[in-house]
N, C-alpha and C positions, 0 to 999 in steps of 0.2 A: 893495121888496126891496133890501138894499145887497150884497150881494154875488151879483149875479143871471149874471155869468159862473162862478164859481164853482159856484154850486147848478146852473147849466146842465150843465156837465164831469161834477159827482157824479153826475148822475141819466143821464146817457148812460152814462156807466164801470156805474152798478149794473143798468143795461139788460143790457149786456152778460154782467156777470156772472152774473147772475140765468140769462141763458140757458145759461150756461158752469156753472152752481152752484157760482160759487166762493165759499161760505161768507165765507172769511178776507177776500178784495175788499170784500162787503157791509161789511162790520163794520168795515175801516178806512176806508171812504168815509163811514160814520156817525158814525165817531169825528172826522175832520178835519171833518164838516158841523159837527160841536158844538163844535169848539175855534173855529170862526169864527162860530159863531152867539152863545157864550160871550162874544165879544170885543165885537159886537155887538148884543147882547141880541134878535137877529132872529127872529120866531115862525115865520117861513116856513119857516126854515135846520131852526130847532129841529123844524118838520114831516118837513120832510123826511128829518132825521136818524133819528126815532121812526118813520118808515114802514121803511125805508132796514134798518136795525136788526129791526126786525118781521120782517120777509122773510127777512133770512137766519135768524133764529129758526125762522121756519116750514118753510122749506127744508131746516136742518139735520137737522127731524126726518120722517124716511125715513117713518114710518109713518105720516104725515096725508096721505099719496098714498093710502091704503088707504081714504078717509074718500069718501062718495059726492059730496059739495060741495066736493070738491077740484078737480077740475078747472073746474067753474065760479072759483072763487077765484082761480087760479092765470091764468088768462084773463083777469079783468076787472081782475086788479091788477097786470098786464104790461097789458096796454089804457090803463090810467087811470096808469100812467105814463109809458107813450110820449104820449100826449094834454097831460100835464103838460109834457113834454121841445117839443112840437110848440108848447104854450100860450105858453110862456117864450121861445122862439124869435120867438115872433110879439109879442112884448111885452105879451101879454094874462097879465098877474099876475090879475085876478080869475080865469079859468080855468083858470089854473096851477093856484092855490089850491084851488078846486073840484072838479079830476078827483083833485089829493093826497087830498082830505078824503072822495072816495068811495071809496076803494082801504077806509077806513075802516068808512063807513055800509053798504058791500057786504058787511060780517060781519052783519049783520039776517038777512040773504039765506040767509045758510047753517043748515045742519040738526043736530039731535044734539047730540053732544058734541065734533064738531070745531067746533062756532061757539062754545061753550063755552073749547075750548083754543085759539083765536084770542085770542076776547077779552081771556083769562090773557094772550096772550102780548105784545100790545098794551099791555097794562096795568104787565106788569111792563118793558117796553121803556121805556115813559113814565118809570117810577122809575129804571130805570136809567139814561137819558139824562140825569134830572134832576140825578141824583149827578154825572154828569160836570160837568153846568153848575154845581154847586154847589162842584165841586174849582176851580173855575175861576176861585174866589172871588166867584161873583153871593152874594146872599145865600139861607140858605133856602127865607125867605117868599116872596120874590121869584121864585125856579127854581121852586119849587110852584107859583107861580099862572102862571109863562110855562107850564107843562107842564100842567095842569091835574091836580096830583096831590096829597093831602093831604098838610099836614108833617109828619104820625107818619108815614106812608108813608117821606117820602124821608129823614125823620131814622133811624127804623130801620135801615134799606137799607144809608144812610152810615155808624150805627155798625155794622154786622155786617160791611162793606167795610174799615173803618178811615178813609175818607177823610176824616174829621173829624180823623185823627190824624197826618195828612203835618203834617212840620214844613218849610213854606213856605221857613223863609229856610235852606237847606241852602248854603254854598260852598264854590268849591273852591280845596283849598289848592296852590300852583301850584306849593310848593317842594319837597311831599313826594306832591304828584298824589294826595291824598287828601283824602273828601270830611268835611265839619266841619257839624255842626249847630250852628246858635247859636237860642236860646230869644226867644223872642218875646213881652214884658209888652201 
């Protein structure tokens, strides 16, 4: 892991919030996980980001408390991230890795149609994460397969986003503090 104090901080800060449900905390602690996992193309960062993400998805929606494998859910994947937080401390990265990737394998477990709308939500977290690594200029093929998500997936995604259509070299003009897009052959 290259940035292991870093992923340490995120996953303490989304402990907290997580208990606190602060929505908005998850989702910028997922977004700063993916601009440094971005930077260095790290699967761990990128896990953590897509769990990280996931959760406040799950959180946000009030009525998956009303689901009977809620409370198991919500238990083992506060569990399997303090364990994570506990793993990383102790410099056990295989463990780390192990208790993130059960927070995962623990949707089998669940019943209905809330293991259903996890999974959705997992899934479209994955594409959506992947758009950010691919705004970030990784390539495509490359964010697909660090994310493990199909390229019509995340090309879709990205054209219905626009993020295929940010024009990169934007700068700013310092004389009249206005911003200048130049075109990119």
């Amino acid at each position: 892991m290259i940035e292991k104090e870093h992923v340490l901080e995120v996953l303490q800060q989304a402990e907290k919030a997580i208990e606190k449900e602060d929505i908005l905390k998850l989702k910028d602690l997922s977004n700063q996980t993916i601009h440094s996992a971005s930077i260095y193309e790290d699967t761990d960062s990128i896990l953590v980001a897509v769990i990280i993400y996931s959760l406040s998805k799950i959180l946000e929606r009030a009525n998956y408390r009303e689901y009977p494998s809620w409370n198991y859910f919500y238990k083992n994947s506060t569990m399997h991230l303090n364990r994570s937080i506990h793993a990383l401390k102790e410099n056990d990265e295989n463990n780390f890795i192990k208790e993130l990737q059960k927070v995962r394998k623990d949707i089998s477990k669940l019943t209905g149609n809330f293991k259903q709308h996890v999974q959705d939500v997992f899934q479209k977290a994955s594409i959506n994460k992947a758009s950010r690594i691919y705004e970030h200029g990784i390539s495509m093929s490359q964010t697909a397969n660090l994310l493990g998500v199909s390229i019509w997936d995340l090309a879709e995604y990205a054209g219905r986003t626009g993020i295929a259509d940010i024009n990169l070299a934007i700068t700013l003009d310092v004389k009249n503090h206005t911003l200048k897009g130049m075109a990119c052959n």
